[in-house]
C-alpha positions in Angstrom: -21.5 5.9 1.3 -24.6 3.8 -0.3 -23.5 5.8 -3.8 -20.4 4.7 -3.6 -21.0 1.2 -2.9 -23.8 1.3 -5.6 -21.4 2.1 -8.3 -18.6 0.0 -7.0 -20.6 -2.9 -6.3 -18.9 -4.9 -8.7 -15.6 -4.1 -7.3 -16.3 -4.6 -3.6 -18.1 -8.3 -4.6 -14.3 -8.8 -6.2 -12.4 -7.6 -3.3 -14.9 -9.8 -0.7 -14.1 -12.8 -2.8 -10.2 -12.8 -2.7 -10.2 -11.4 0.6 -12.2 -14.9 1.8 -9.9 -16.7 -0.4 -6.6 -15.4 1.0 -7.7 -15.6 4.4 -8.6 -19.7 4.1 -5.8 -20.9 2.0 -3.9 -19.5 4.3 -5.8 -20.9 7.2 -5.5 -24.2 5.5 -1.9 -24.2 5.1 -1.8 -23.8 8.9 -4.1 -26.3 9.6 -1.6 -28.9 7.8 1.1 -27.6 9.3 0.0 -26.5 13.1 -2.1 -28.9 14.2 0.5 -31.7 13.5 3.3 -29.5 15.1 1.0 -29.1 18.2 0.5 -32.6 18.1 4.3 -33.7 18.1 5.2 -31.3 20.7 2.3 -32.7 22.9 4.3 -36.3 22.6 7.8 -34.4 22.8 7.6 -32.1 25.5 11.5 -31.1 25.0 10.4 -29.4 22.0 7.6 -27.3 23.2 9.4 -24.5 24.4 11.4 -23.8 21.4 8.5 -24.2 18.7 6.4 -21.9 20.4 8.8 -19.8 21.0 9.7 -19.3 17.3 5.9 -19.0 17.0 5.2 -16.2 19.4 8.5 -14.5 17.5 6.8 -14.9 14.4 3.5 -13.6 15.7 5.3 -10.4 17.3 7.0 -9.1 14.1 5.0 -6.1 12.4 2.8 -7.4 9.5 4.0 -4.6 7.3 7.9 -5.2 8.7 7.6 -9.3 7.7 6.2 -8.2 4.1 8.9 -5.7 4.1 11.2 -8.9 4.5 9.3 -11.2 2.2 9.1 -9.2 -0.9 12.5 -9.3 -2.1 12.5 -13.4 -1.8 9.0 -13.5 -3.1 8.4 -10.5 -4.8 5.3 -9.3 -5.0 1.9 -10.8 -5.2 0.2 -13.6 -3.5 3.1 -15.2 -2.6 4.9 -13.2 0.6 0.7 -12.4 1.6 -0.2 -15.7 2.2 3.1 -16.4 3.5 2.8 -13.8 5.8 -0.7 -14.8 6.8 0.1 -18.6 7.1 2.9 -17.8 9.6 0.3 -15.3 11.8 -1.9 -18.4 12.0 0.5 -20.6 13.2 0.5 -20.0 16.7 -2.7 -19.9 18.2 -3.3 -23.4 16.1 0.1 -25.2 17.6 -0.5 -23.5 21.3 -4.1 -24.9 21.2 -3.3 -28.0 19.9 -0.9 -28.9 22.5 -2.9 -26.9 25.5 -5.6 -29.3 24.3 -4.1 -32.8 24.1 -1.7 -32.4 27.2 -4.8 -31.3 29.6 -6.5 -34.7 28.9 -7.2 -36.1 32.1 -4.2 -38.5 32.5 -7.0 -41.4 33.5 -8.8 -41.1 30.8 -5.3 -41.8 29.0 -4.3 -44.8 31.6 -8.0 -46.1 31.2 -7.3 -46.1 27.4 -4.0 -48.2 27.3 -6.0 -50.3 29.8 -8.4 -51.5 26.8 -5.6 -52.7 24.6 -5.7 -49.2 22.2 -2.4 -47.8 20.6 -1.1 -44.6 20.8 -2.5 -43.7 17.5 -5.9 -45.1 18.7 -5.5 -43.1 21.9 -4.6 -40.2 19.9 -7.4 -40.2 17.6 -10.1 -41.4 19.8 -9.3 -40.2 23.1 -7.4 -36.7 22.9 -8.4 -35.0 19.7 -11.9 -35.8 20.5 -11.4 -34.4 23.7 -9.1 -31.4 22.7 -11.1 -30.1 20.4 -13.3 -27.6 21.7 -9.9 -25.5 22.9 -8.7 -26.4 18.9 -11.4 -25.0 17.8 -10.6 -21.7 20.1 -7.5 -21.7 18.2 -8.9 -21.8 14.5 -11.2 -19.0 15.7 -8.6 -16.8 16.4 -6.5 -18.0 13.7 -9.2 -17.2 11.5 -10.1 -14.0 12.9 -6.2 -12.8 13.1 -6.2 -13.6 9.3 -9.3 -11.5 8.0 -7.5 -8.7 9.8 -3.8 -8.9 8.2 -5.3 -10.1 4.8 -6.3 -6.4 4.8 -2.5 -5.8 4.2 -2.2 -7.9 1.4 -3.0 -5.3 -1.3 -0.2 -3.6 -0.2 1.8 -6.4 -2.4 -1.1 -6.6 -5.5 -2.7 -9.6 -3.7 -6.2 -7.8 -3.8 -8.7 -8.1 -1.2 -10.5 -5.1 1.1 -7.3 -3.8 1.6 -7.6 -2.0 -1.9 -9.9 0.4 -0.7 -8.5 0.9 2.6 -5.3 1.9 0.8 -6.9 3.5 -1.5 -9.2 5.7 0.5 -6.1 6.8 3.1 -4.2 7.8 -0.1 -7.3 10.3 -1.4 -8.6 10.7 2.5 -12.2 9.3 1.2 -13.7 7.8 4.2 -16.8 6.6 2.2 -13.9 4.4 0.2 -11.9 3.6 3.6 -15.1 2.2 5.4 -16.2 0.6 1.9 -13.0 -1.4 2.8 -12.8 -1.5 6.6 -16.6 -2.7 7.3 -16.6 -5.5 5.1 -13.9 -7.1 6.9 -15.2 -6.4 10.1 -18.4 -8.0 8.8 -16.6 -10.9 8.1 -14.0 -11.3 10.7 -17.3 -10.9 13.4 -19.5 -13.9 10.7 -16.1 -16.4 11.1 -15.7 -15.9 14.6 -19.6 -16.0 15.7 -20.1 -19.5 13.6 -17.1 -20.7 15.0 -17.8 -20.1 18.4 -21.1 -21.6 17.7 -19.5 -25.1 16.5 -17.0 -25.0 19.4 -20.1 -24.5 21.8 -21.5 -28.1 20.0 -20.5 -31.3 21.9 -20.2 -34.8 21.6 -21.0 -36.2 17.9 -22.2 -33.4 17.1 -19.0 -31.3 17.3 -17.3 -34.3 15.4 -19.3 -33.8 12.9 -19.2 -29.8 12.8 -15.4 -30.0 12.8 -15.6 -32.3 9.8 -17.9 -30.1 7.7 -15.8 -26.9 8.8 -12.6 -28.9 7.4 -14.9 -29.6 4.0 -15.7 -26.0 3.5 -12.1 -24.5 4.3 -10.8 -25.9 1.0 -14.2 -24.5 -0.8 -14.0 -21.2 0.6 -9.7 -21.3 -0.2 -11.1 -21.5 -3.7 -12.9 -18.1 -4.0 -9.2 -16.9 -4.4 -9.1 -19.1 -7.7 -12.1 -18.1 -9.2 -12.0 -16.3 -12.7 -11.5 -12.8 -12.3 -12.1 -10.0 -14.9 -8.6 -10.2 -16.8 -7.1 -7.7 -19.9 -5.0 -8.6 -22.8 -2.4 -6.7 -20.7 -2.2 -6.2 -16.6 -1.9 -3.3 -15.0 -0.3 -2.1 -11.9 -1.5 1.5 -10.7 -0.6 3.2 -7.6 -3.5 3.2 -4.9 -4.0 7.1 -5.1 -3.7 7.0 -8.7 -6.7 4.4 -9.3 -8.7 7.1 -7.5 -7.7 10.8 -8.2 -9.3 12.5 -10.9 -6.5 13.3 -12.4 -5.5 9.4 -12.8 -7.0 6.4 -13.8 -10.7 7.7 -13.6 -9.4 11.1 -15.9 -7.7 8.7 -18.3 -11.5 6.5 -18.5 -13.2 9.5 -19.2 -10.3 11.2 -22.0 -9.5 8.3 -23.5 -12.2 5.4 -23.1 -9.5 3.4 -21.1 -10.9 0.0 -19.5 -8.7 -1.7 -17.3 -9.1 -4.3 -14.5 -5.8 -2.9 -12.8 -4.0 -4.7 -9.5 -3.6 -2.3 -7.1 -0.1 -1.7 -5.7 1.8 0.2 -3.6 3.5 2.9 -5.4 6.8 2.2 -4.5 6.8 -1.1 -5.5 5.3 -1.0 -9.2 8.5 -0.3 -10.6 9.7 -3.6 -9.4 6.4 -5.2 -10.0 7.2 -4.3 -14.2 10.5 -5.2 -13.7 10.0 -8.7 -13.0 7.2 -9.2 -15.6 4.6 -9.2 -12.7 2.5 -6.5 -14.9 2.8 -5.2 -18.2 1.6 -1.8 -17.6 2.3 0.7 -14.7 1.1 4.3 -13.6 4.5 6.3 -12.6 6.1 10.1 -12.5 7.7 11.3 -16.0 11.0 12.2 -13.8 11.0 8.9 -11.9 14.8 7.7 -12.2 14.0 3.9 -13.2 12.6 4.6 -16.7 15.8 4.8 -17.4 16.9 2.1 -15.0 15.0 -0.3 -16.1 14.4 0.6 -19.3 10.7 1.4 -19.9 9.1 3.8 -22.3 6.7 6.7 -21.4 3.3 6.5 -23.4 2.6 9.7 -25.2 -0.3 11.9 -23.8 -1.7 13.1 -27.0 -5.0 14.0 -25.7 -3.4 15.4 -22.9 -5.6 13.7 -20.0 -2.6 14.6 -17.4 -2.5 18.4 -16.9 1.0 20.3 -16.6 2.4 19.1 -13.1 5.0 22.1 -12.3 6.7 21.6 -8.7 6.7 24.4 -6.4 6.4 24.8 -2.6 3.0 25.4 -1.0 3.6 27.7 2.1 1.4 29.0 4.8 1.3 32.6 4.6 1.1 32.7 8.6 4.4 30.7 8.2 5.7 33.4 5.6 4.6 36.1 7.9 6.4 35.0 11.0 9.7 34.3 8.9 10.1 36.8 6.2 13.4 34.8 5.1 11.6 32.0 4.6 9.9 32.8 1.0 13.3 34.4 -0.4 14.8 31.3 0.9 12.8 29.1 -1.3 12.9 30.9 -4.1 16.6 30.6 -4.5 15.5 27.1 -6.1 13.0 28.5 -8.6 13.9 27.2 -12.0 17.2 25.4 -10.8 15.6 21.4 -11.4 15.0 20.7 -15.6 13.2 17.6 -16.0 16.1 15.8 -17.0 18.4 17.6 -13.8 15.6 16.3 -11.1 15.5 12.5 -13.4 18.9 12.0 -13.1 18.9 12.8 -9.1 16.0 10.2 -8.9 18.1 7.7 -11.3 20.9 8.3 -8.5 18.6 7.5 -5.5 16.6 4.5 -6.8 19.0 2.9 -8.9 22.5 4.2 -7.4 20.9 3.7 -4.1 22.6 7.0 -2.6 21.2 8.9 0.4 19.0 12.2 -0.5 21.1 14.0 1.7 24.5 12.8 -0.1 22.3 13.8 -3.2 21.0 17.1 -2.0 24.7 18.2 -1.0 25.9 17.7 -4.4 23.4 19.6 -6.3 23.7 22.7 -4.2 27.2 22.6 -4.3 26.9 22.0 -8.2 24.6 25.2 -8.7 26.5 27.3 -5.8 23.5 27.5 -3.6 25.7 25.4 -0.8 26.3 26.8 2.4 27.0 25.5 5.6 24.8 26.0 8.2 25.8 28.9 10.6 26.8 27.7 14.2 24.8 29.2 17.1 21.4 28.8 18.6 18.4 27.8 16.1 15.2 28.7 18.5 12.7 29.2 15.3 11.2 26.3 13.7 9.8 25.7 10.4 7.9 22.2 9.3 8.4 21.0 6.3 6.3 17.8 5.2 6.6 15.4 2.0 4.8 13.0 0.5 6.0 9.3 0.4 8.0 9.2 -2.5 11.7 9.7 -3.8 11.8 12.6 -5.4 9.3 14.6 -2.4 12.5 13.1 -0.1 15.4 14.5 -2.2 13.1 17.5 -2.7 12.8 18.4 1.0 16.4 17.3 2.2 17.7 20.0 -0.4 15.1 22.2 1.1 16.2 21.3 4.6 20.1 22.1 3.9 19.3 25.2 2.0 16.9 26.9 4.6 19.5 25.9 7.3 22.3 27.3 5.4 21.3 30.6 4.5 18.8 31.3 7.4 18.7 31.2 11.1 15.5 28.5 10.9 16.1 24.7 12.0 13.7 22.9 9.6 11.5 19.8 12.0 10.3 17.4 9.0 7.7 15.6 8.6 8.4 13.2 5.8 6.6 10.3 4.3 3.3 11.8 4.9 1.5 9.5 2.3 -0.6 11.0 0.0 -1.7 14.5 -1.6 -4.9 14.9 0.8 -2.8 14.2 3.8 -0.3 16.4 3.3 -2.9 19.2 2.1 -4.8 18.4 5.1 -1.8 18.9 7.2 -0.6 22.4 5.3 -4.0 23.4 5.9 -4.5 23.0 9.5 -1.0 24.2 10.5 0.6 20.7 10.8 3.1 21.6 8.5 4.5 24.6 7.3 5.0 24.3 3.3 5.5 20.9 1.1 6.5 20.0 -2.2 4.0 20.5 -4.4 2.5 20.1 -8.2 0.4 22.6 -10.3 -1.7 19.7 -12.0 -2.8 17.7 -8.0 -3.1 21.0 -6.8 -5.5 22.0 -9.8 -7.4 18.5 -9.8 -7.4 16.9 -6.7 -7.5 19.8 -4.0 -9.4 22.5 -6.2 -11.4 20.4 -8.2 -12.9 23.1 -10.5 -16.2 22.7 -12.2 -16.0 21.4 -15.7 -16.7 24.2 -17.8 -13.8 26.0 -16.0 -11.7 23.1 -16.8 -13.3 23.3 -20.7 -11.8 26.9 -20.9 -8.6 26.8 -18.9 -5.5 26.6 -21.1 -3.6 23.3 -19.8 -0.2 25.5 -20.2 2.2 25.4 -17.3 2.1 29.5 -17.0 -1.7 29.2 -16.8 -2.3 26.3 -14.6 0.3 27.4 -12.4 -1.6 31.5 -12.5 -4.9 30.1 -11.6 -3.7 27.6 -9.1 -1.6 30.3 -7.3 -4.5 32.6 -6.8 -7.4 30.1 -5.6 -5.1 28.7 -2.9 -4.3 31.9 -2.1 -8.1 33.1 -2.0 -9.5 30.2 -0.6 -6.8 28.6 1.8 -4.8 31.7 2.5 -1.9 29.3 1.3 0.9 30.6 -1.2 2.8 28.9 -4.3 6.8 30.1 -4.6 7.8 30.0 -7.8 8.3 26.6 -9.6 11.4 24.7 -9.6 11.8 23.7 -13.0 10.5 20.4 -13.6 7.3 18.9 -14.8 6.8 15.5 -13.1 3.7 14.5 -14.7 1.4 11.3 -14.1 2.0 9.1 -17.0 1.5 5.1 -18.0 4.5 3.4 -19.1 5.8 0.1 -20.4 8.8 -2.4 -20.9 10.6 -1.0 -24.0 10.7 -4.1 -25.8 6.9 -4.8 -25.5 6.3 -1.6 -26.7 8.5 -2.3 -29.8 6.8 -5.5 -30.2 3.1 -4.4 -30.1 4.2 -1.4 -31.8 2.7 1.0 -29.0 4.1 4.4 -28.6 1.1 6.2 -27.1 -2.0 5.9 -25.1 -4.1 6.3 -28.2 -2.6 3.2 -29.5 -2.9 1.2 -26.3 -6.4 1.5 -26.4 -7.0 0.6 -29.4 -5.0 -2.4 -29.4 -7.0 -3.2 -25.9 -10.4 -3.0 -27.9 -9.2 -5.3 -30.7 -11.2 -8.5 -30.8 
């Protein structure tokens, strides 16, 4: 843990930074917005009801759910986080300010008007004084609430500690997950206890701790603005590619690659190019929207990204109990081309068809279809996937073809995130068998020593031979034969910036990176 911190100290002092940032502009924006709605409900009962109400609605949706509805008005980015974060804060700021102000002692009110003072002078000198410890409670949650969800912003490239938390449940590396997770704690547990110290201040004194805390909001809103380590060109990368070794960290060491990337979720980077949010993108060779949205594949001329031939990964117990099962599977084996399984990813993410209208097709196309027998299933088989389109067309042809040609029902697990989970889940009987890839299988769950990796041919037959035996003699687990395909890792562009820097492979991308 103190390693990794060491050599991601840089990193982590980014990610702390933004993550402050995001929380208080968001927190600000709330406080200009929550504390005058509390306010006007306080004076208009009638409307208390119904603004809270839309409040507590707000504060019951999912965080992930309200992104999930943000992105495609905001896109991605800062804008649908701090959205997301500003409506979370509302609540607990308008319920407090109104809880406050309306539990003034109504004397103290009468004994006001009695003097000769307005309702603006009774307002500012009589209830916000007197409300303002419980306001306080209010920013403190509001405050806390945000340094939680903010987590969830890197979901959408806004940065913060959520990159590592994402990042380290993609590879399951806990040292990078608590890297992520403990600094927020840290800092959700700092807000709250110097809060709760200014709310415990009375009198003057409180006035004058409320004013300074107002001061330092906009200062602390500002760590989002501060200069940031920036490239001639930004990059988007996938969480679990930032980290594998057969990603980001294999291109550094192959190619001298230096990037300052945004981290995104993987599902949205494709979008995240399209708009012009990033200029550069990590992705899968047989990913339907290169040719959707018209980007160019760099070429891998020092070969950093080993074969990546897709096969099944089975249990042999699983194989043992259902001798049809392996026969089964292999009635796939050399079926899917690279441009066959492109074009059923073009017809998923760009067509927007259903992988199980998909999967029907193809089987019926290569005369593997078959209807699935009527009668009793009572054996199971689990089949899990990763969180991806091609892993869900992938198992939903799997799915019909085991249930056509075989007395199995197949349970699915799909969605399963990323390569460690799903290992992790093969492994300890979870699942049953996944979609899987020669190269992640090779790099990321074998991890051989580097003077094996010096001497091993990086040919499909090879990678594929080598991988098929360790898993076997160290996991008991087996590899069916490959489908067909090789959906490699790969960096990719929009076509005509590639045309217009004149970059056609990675080689050339770096160098035109390191020009002064």
């Amino acid at each position: 843990m103190l390693d990794f911190l060491r050599q991601n100290a840089d990193k982590l002092l980014e990610q702390t930074l933004t993550h402050i940032g995001l929380t208080f502009v968001s927190l600000l924006l709330a406080l200009v917005v929550g504390i005058p709605l509390g306010i006007l409900i306080a004076r208009r009962p009638r409307l208390a009801s119904g603004i809270l109400g839309v409040a507590g609605v707000l504060q019951t949706v999912p965080s992930v759910a309200l992104l999930g509805f943000l992105i495609p008005l905001l896109g991605i980015g800062v804008g649908p986080a701090l959205v997301a974060l500003f409506l979370y804060a509302l609540l607990p700021l308008i319920r407090n300010t109104y809880v406050g102000i309306t539990e003034v002692n109504p004397t103290v009110r009468e004994a006001a008007r009695g003097v000769g003072m307005t309702s603006r002078q009774i307002l500012t000198k009589v209830e916000l004084p007197l409300a303002l410890p419980v306001i306080f409670a209010g920013v403190r949650t509001a405050t806390v609430i945000n340094v939680g969800v903010a987590t969830l912003a890197a979901y959408v490239a806004a940065g913060g500690l959520g990159e590592f938390i994402f990042s380290g449940i993609a590879l399951s590396n806990t040292n990078m997950i608590l890297a992520g997770a403990i600094p927020a704690a840290l800092l959700a547990i700092g807000f709250d206890l110097g809060l709760a110290a200014l709310q415990r201040l009375s009198g003057r004194k409180l006035r004058v701790g409320a004013l300074a805390f107002v001061v330092l909001v906009p200062v602390l809103s500002g760590f989002y603005l501060l200069p940031m380590r920036g490239d001639k060109l930004t990059a988007g990368f996938a969480h679990e590619f930032y980290g594998r070794a057969d990603g980001y960290p294999g291109l550094q060491k192959t190619y001298g690659l230096r990037l300052h990337p945004r981290l995104i979720d993987q599902n949205l980077m494709y979008e995240a190019i399209r708009n012009r949010q990033v200029d550069i993108i990590s992705g899968y060779s047989t990913d339907g929207r290169i040719r959707a949205f018209d980007l160019v594949v760099l070429a891998d001329n020092r070969h950093a990204f080993p074969p990546y031939d897709a096969a099944p990964v089975v249990r042999q117990a699983a194989l043992d109990r259902h001798p049809e099962l392996g026969p089964t599977l292999d009635r796939l084996a050399g079926k899917l081309t690279d441009s066959v399984m492109t074009a059923l990813n073009y017809q998923a993410d760009f067509l927007h068809q259903s992988p199980k209208q998909i999967a029907t097709r193809f089987l019926k196309q290569t005369g593997l279809y078959k209807a699935s027998p009527p009668g009793n299933r009572t054996e199971t088989v689990v089949m899990g996937s990763k969180l991806f389109t091609e892993q869900y067309i992938l198992s939903e042809i799997y799915r019909q073809l085991i249930e056509g040609h075989t007395r199995l029902r197949v349970a699915t697990r799909t969605g399963l995130g990323g390569t460690q989970i799903c290992f992790d889940a093969l492994r300890t009987g979870a699942i049953d068998f996944y979609p899987e890839y020669t190269g992640t299988g090779l790099l990321v769950i074998l991890q051989p020593p580097a003077a094996t990796l010096r001497t091993l041919p990086m040919q499909a037959d090879t990678v594929y031979r080598y991988v098929k035996n360790a898993f076997a003699r160290q996991y008991g687990l087996v590899w069916q034969r490959p489908l067909g395909f090789n959906n490699s890792y790969c960096l990719m562009m929009r076509r005509e910036q590639t045309q217009q820097l004149g970059l056609r492979s990675i080689d050339e991308l770096v160098d035109y990176l390191n020009r002064e």
